[in-house]
Residue frames as qw, qx, qy, qz and C-alpha x, y, z in Angstrom:
[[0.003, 0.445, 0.508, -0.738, 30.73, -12.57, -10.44],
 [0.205, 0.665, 0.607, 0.384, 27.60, -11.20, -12.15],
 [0.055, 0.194, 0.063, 0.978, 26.62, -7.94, -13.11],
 [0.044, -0.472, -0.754, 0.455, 24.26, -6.69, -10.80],
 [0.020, -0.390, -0.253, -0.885, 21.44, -4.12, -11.68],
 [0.008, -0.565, -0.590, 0.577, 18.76, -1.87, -9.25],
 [0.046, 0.325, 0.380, 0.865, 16.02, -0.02, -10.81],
 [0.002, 0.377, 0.660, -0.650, 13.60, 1.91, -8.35],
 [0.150, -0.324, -0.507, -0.784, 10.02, 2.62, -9.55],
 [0.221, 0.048, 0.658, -0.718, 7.26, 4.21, -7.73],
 [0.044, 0.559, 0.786, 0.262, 3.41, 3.36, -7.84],
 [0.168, 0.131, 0.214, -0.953, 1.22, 6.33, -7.97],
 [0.276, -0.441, -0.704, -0.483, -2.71, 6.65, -8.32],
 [0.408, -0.500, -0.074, -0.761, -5.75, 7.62, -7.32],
 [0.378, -0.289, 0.711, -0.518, -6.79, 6.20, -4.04],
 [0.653, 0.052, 0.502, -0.565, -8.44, 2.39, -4.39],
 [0.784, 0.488, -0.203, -0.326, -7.20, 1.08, -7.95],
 [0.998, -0.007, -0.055, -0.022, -4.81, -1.36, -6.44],
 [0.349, 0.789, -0.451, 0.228, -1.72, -0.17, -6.23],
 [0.562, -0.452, 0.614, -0.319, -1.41, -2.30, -2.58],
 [0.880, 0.100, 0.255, -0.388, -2.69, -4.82, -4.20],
 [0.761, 0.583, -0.246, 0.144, -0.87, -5.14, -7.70],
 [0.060, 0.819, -0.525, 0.225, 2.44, -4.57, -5.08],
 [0.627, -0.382, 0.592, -0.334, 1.76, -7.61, -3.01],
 [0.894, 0.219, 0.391, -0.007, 1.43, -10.05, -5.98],
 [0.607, 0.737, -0.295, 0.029, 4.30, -8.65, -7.56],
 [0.191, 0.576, -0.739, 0.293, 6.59, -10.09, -4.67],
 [0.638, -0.178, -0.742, -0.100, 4.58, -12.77, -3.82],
 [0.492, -0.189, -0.624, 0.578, 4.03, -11.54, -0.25],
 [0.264, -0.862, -0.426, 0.079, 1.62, -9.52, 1.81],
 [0.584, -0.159, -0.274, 0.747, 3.72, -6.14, 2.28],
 [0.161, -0.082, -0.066, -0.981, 0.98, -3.55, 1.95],
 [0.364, 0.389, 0.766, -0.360, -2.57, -4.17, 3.93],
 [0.049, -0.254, -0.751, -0.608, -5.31, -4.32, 1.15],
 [0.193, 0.459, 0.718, -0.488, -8.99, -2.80, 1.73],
 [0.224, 0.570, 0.775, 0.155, -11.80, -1.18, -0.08],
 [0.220, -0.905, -0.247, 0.268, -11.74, 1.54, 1.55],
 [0.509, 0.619, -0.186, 0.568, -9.44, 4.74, -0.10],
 [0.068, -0.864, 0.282, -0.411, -6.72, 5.89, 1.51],
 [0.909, -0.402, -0.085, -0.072, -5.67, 2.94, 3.10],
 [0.803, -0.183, -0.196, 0.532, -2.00, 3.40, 2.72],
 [0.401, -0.863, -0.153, 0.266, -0.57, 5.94, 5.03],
 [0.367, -0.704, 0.480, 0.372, 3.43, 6.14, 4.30],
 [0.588, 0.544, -0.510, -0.312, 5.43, 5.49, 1.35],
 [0.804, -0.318, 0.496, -0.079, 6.08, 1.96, 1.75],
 [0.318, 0.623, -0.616, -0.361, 9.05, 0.00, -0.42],
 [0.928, 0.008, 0.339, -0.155, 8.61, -3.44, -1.61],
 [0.093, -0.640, 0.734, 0.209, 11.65, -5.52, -3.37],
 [0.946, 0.206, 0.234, -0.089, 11.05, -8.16, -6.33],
 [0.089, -0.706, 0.602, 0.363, 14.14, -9.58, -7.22],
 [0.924, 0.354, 0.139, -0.037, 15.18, -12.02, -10.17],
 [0.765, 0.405, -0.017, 0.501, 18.65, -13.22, -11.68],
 [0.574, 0.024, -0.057, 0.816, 21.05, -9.88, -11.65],
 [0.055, -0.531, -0.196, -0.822, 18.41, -7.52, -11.39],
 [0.294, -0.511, -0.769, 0.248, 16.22, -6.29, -8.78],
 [0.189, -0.516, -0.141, -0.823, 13.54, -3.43, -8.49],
 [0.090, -0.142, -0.576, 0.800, 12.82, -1.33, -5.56],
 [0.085, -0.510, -0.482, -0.707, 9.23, -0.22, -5.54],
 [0.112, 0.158, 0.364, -0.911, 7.86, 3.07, -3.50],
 [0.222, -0.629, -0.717, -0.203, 4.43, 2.26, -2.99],
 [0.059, -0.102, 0.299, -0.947, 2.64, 5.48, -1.81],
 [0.197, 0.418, 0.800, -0.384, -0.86, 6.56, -0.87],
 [0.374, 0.606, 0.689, 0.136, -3.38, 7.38, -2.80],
 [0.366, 0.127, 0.304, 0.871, -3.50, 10.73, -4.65],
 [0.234, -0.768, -0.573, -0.166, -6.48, 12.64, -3.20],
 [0.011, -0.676, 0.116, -0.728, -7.36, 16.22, -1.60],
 [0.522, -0.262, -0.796, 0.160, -6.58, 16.18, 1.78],
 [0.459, -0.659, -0.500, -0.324, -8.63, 16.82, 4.73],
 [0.705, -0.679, 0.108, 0.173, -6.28, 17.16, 7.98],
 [0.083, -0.837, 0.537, 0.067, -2.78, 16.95, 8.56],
 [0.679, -0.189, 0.710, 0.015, -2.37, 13.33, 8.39],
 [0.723, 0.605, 0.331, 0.048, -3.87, 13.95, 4.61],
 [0.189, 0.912, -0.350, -0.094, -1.02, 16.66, 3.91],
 [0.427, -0.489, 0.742, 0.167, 1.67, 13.98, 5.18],
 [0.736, 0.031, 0.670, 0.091, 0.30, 11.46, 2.81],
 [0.380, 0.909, 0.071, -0.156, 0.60, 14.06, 0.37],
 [0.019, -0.833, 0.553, 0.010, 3.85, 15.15, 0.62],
 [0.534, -0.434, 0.712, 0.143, 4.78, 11.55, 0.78],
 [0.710, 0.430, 0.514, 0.216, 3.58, 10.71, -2.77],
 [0.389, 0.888, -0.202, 0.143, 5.89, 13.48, -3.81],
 [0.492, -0.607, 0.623, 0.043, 8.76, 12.21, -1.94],
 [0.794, 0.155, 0.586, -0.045, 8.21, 9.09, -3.45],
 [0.660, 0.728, 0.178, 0.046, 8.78, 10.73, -7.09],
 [0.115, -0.965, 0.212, 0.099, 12.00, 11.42, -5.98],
 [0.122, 0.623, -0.773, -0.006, 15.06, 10.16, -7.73],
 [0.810, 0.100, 0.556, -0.157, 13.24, 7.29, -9.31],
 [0.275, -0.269, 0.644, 0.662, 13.93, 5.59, -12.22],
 [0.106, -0.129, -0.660, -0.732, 10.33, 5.21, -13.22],
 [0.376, -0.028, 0.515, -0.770, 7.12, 5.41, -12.55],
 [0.074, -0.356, -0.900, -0.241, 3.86, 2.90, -12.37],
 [0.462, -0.011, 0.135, -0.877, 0.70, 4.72, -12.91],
 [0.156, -0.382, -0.907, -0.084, -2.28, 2.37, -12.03],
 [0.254, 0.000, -0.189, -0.948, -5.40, 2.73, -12.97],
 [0.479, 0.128, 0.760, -0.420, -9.19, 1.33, -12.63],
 [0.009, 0.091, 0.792, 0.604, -10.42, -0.05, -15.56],
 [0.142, -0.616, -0.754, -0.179, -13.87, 0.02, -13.99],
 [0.226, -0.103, -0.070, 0.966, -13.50, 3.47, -13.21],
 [0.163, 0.626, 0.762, -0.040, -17.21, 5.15, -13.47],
 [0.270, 0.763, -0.036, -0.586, -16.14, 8.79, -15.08],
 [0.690, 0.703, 0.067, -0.157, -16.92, 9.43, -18.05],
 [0.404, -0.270, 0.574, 0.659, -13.22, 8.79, -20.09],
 [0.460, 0.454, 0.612, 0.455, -15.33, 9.11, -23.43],
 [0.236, 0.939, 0.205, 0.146, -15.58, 13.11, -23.21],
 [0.361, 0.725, -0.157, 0.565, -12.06, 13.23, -23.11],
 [0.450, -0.764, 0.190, -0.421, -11.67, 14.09, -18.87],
 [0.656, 0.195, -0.661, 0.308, -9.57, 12.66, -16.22],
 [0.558, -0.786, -0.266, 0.016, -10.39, 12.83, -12.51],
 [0.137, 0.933, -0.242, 0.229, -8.42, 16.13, -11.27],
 [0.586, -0.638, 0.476, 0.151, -6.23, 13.78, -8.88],
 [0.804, 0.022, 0.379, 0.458, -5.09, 11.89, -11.56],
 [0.479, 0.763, 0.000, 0.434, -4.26, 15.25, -14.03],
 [0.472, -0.844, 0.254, 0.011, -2.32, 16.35, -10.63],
 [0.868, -0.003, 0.306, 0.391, -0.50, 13.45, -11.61],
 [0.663, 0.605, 0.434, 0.077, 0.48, 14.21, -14.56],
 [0.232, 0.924, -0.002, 0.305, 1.35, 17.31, -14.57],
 [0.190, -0.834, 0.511, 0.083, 4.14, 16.44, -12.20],
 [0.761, -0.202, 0.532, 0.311, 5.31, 13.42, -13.56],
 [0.397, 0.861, 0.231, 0.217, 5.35, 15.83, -16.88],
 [0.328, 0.885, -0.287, 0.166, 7.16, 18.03, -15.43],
 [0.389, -0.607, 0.647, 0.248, 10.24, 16.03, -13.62],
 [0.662, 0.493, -0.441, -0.352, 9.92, 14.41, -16.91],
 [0.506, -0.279, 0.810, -0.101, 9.79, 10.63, -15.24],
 [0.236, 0.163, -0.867, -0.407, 9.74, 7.63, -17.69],
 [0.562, 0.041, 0.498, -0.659, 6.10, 6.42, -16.70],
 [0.150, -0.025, -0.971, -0.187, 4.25, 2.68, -17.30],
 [0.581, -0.139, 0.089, -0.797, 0.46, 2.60, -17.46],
 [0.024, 0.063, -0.994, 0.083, -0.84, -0.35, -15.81],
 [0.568, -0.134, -0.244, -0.775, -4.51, -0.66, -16.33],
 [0.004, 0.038, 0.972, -0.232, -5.60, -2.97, -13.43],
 [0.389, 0.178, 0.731, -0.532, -8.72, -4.96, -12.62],
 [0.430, 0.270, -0.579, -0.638, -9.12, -5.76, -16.48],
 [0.147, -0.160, -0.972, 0.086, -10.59, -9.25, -14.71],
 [0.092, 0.468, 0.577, -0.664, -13.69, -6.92, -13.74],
 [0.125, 0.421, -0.161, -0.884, -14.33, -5.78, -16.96],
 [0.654, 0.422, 0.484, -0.401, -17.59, -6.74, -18.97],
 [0.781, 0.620, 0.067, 0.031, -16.40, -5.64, -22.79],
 [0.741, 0.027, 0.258, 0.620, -12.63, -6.19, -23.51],
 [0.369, 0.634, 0.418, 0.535, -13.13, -3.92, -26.19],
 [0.232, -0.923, -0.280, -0.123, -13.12, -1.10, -23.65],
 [0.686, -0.348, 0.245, 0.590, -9.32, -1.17, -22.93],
 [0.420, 0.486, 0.352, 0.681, -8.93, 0.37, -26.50],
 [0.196, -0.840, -0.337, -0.378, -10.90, 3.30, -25.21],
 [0.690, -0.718, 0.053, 0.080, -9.14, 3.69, -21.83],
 [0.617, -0.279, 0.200, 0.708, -5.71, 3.58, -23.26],
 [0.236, 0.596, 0.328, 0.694, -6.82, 6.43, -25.95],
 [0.193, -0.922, -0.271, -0.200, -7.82, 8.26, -23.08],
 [0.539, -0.798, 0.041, 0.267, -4.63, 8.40, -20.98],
 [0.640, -0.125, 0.296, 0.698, -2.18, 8.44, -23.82],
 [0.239, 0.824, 0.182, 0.480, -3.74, 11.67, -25.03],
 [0.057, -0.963, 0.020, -0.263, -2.33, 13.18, -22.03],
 [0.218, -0.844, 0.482, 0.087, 0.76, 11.70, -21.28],
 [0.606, 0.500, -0.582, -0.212, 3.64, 9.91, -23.81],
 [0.859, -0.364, 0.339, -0.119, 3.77, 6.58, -21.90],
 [0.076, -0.596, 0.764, 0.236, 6.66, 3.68, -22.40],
 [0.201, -0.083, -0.956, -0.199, 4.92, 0.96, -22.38],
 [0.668, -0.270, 0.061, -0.691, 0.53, 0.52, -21.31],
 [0.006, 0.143, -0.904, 0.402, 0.17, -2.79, -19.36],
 [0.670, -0.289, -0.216, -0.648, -3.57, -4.03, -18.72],
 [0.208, 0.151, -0.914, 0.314, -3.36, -6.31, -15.39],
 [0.604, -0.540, -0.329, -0.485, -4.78, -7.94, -12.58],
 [0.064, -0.436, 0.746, -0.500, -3.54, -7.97, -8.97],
 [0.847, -0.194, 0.263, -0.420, -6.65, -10.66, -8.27],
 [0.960, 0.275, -0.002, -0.060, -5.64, -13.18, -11.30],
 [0.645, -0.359, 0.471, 0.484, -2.01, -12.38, -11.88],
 [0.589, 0.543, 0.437, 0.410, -2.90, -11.60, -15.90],
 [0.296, 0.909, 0.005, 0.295, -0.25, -9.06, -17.33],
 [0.718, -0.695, -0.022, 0.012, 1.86, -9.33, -14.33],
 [0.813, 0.074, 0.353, 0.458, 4.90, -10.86, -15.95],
 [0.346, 0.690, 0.149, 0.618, 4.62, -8.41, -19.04],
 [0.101, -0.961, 0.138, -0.217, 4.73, -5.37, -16.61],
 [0.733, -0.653, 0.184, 0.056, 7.64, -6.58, -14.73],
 [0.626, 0.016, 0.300, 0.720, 10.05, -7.42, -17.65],
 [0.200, 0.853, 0.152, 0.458, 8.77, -3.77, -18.88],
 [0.576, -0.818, -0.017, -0.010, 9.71, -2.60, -15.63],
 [0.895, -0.219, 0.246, 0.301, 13.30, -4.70, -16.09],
 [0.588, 0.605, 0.190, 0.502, 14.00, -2.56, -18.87],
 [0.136, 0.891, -0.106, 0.420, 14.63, 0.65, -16.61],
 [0.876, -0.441, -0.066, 0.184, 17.42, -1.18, -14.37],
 [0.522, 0.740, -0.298, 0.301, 20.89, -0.10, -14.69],
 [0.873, -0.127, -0.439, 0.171, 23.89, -1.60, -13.05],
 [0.014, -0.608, 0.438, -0.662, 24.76, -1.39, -9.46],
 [0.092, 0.113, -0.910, 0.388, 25.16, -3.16, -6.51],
 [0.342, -0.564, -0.638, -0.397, 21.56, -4.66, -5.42],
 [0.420, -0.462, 0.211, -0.752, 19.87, -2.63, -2.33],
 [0.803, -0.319, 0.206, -0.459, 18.49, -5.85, -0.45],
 [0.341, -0.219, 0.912, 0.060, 19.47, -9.56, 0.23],
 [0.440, -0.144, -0.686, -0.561, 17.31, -11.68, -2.84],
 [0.253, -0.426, -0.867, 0.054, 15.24, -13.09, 0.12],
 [0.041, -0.426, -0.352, 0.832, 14.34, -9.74, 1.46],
 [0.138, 0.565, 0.655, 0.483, 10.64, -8.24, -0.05],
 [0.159, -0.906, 0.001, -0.392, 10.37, -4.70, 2.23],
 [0.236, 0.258, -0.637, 0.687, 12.27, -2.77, 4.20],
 [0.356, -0.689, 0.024, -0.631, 9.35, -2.25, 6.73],
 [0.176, -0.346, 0.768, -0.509, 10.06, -2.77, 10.43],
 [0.368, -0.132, -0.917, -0.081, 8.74, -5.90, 11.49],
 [0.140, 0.470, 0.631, -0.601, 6.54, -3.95, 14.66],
 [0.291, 0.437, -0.041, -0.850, 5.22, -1.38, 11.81],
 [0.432, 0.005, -0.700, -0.568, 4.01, -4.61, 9.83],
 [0.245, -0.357, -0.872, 0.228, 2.18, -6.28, 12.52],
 [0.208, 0.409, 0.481, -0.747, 0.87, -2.60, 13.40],
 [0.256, 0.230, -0.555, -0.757, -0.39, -2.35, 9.58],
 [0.378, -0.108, -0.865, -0.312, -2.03, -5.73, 9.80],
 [0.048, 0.439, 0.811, -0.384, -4.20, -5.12, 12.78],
 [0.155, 0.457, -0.043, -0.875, -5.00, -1.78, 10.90],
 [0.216, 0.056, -0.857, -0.465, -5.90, -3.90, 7.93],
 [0.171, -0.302, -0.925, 0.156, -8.56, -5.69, 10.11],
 [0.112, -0.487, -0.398, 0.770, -9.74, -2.67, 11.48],
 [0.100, 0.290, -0.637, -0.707, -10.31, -1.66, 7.81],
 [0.385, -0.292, -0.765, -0.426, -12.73, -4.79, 6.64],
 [0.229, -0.348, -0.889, 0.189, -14.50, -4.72, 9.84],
 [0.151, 0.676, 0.256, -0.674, -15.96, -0.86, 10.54],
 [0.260, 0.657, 0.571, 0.417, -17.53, 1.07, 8.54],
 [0.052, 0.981, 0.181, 0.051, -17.83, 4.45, 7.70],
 [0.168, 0.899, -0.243, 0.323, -15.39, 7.09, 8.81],
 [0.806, -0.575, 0.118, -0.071, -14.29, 5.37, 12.18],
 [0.912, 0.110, 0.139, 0.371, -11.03, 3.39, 10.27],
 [0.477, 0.582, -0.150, 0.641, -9.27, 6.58, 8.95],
 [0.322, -0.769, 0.376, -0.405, -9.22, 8.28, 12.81],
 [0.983, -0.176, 0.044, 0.011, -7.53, 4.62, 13.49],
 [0.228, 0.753, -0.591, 0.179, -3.92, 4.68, 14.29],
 [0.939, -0.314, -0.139, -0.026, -1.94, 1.77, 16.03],
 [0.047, 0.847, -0.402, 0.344, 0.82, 1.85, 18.46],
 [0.867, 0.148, -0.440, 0.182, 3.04, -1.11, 19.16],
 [0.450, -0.811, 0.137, -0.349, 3.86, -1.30, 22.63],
 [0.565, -0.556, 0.605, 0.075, 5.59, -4.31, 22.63],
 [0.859, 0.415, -0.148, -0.260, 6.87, -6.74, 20.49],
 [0.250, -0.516, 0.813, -0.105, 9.48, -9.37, 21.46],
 [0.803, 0.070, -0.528, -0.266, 10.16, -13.58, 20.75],
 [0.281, -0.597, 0.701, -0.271, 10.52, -15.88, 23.27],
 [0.522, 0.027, -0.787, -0.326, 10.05, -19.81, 23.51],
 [0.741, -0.419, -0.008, -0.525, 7.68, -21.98, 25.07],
 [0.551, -0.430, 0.710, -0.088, 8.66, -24.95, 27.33],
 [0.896, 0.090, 0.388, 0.197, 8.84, -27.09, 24.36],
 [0.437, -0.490, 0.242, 0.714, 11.16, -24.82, 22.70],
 [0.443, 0.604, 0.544, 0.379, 9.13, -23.47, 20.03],
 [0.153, 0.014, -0.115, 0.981, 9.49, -19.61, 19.34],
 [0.021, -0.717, -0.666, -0.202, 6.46, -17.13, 19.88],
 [0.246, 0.199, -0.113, 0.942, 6.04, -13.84, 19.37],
 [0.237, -0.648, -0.663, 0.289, 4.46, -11.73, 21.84],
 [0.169, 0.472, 0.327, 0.801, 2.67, -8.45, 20.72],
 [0.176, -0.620, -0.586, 0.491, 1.07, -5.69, 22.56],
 [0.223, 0.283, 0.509, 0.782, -1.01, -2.96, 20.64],
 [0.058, -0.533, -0.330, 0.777, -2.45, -0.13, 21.85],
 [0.219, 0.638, 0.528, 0.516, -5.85, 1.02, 18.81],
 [0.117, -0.372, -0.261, 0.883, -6.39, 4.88, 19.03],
 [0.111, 0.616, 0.705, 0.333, -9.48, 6.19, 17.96],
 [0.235, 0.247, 0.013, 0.940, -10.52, 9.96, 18.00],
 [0.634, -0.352, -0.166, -0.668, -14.28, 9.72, 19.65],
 [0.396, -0.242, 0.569, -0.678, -15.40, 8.06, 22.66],
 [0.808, 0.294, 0.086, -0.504, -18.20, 6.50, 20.70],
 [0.727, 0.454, -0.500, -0.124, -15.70, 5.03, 18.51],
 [0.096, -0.501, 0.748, -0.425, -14.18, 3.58, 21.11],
 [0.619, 0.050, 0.667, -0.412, -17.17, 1.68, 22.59],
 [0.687, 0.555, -0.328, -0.336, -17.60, 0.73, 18.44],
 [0.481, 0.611, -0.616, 0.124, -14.51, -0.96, 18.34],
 [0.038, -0.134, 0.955, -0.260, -14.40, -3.30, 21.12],
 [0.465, -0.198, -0.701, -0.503, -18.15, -4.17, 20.62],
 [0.765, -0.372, -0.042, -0.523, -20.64, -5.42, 22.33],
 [0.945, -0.279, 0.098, -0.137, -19.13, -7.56, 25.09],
 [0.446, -0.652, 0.542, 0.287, -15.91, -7.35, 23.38],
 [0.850, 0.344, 0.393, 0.065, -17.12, -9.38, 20.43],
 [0.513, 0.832, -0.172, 0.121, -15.30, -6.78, 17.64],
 [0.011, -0.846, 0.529, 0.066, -12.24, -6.61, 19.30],
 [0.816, 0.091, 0.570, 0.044, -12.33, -10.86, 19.59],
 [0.690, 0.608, 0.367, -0.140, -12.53, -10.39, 16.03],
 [0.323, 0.905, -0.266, 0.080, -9.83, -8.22, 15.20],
 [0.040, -0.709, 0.702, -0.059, -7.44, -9.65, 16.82],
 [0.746, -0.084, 0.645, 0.148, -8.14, -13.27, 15.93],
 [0.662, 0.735, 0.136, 0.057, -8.14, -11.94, 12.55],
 [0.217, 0.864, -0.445, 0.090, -4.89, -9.99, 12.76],
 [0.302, -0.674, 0.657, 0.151, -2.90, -12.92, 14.51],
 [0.864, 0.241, 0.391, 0.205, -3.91, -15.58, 11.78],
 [0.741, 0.641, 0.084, 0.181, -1.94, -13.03, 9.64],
 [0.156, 0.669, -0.705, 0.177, 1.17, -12.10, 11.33],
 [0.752, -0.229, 0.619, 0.002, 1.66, -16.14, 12.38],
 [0.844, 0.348, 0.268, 0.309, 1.69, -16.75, 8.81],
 [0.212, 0.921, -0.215, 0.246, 3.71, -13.48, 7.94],
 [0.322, -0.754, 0.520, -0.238, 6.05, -14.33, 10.79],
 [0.761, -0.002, -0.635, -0.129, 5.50, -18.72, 10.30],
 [0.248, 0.027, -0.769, 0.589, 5.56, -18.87, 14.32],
 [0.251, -0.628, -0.729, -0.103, 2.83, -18.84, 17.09],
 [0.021, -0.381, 0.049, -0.923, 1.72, -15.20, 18.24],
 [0.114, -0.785, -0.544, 0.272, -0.57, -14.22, 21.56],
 [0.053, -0.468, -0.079, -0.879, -1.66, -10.39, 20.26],
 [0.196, -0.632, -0.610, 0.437, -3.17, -8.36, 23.25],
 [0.077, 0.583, 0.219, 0.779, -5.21, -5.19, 21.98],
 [0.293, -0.454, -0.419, 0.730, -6.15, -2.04, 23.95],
 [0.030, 0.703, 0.543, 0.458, -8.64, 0.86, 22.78],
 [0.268, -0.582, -0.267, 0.720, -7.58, 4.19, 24.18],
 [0.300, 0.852, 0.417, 0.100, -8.73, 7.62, 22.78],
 [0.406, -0.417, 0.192, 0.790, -7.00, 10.47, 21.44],
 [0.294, 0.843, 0.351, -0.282, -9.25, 13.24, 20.45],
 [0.142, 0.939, 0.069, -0.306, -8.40, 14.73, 17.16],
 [0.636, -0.423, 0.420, 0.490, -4.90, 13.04, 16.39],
 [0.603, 0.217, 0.362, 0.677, -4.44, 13.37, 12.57],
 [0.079, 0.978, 0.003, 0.194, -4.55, 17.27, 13.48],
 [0.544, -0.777, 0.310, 0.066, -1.76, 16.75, 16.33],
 [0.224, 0.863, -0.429, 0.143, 1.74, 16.75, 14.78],
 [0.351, -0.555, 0.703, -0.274, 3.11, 15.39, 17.90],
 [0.693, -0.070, 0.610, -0.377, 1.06, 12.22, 17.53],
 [0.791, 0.476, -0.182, -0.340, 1.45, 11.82, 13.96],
 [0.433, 0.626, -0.627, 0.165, 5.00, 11.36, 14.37],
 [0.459, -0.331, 0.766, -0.305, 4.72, 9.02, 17.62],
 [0.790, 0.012, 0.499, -0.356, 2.74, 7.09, 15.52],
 [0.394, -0.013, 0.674, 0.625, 5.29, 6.70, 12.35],
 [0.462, 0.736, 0.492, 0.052, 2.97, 8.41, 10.07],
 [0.134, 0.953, -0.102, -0.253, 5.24, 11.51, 9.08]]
């Protein structure tokens, strides 16, 4: 019998430098929706990359940013949660970051950082993603001089979550802060999330590349159904019902489109990815109901898993 080990590391950062991203291509497997847009993840969300006798839990959170509503406090409070009784932490960063780093400065969410992963005094890896985006190499030198003036890192990392370069290296760094105990998951298993709360993620995801502006963050989804059943040639399929809330009227009439055309859209978009997420055929039926105001309302955060 081997010696198992578990070593649990969150991601923190600023909102938008990849931390979804860099999570999904460490376990080879969609388990955090991806967009452009900041703030896209909501909840702390745990993803599971196992190898040999190890395996590491990672607490993906949301983005580190001042927030606006209640829904921004929760996502607050959940990227301190997250720092809880870890063994380490991944700070990612944007290499193509546009402040200044050369006078010495650090955008104030990321010195928030800092200053608590300072004080619970957490063992912290700088991963410098999206080094595939960067024009002079030579600029990495510069960018790690800036963040190791303000905190003693273990190890700096320079990656990409597009290409895959560095990927490896962070991950046996990572390997280093295991320590033995029974593993937390089955080796095939890559999140714990509920299988309705990934399918509601991925229509959210859609919802995400396809609006614009403000419209996406007042966007919640609420899984009404979600069941398998088979067809008369005995194949499975899973049948979904999903219920988009949106906080404006307007947005409403936004979101299913002209004729329906957007919502078409979204939801042929969202079931090409839970069929492949799931490897079975899917009918999704969406719905567009309002609910003025929700990431003030408490009640609704928590109906809608967000708390």
């Amino acid at each position: 019998m081997k010696n198992t080990k578990t070593g649990f590391i969150a991601i923190v950062g600023r909102p938008n430098v990849g931390k979804s991203s860099l999570l999904n291509y460490i376990v080879g497997q969609k388990v955090a929706i991806v967009s452009e847009k900041p703030q896209t993840t909501r909840t702390r969300i745990m993803g599971v990359y196992t190898r040999d006798e190890s395996q590491i839990v990672y607490i993906d959170t949301p983005g580190f940013h001042k927030p606006r509503n209640t829904l921004g406090e929760k996502m607050i409070k959940a990227v301190s949660s997250g720092l809880c009784d870890v063994d380490a932490v991944m700070f990612v960063v944007d290499a193509t970051a546009d402040f200044k780093r050369g006078e010495d400065t650090l955008p104030i969410a990321e010195q928030e950082l800092i200053k608590v992963i300072n004080s619970k005094k957490l063992k912290t890896i700088l991963a410098i993603n999206k080094i595939d985006l960067l024009k002079e190499k030579s600029e990495l030198l510069r960018i790690i001089s800036c963040y190791t003036k303000h905190l003693d890192f273990e190890a700096v990392v320079p990656v990409s979550a597009i290409t895959g370069d560095g990927v490896d290296e962070l991950i046996n760094e990572q390997l280093e802060f295991c320590k033995e105990s029974p593993h937390f998951f089955p080796e095939d298993v890559v999140t714990d999330q509920p299988e309705n709360i990934m399918v509601a993620e991925l229509i959210r995801e859609k919802l995400l590349h396809l609006l614009d502006k403000e419209i996406p963050h007042g966007i919640a989804i609420d899984i009404e159904s979600f069941f398998e059943r088979d067809n008369a040639q005995g194949q499975p399929v899973l049948e979904v019902s999903a219920v988009i809330y949106c906080e404006k009227e307007s947005h409403k009439g936004i979101i299913i489109g002209k004729r329906g055309a957007m919502l078409k859209q979204v939801g042929s978009a969202a079931r090409k990815d839970i069929e492949e997420f799931f490897g079975c055929k899917t009918n999704l039926q969406l719905w567009v109901k309002v609910k003025e105001n929700w990431r003030n309302r408490q009640g609704l955060i928590h109906t809608f898993g967000l708390d």
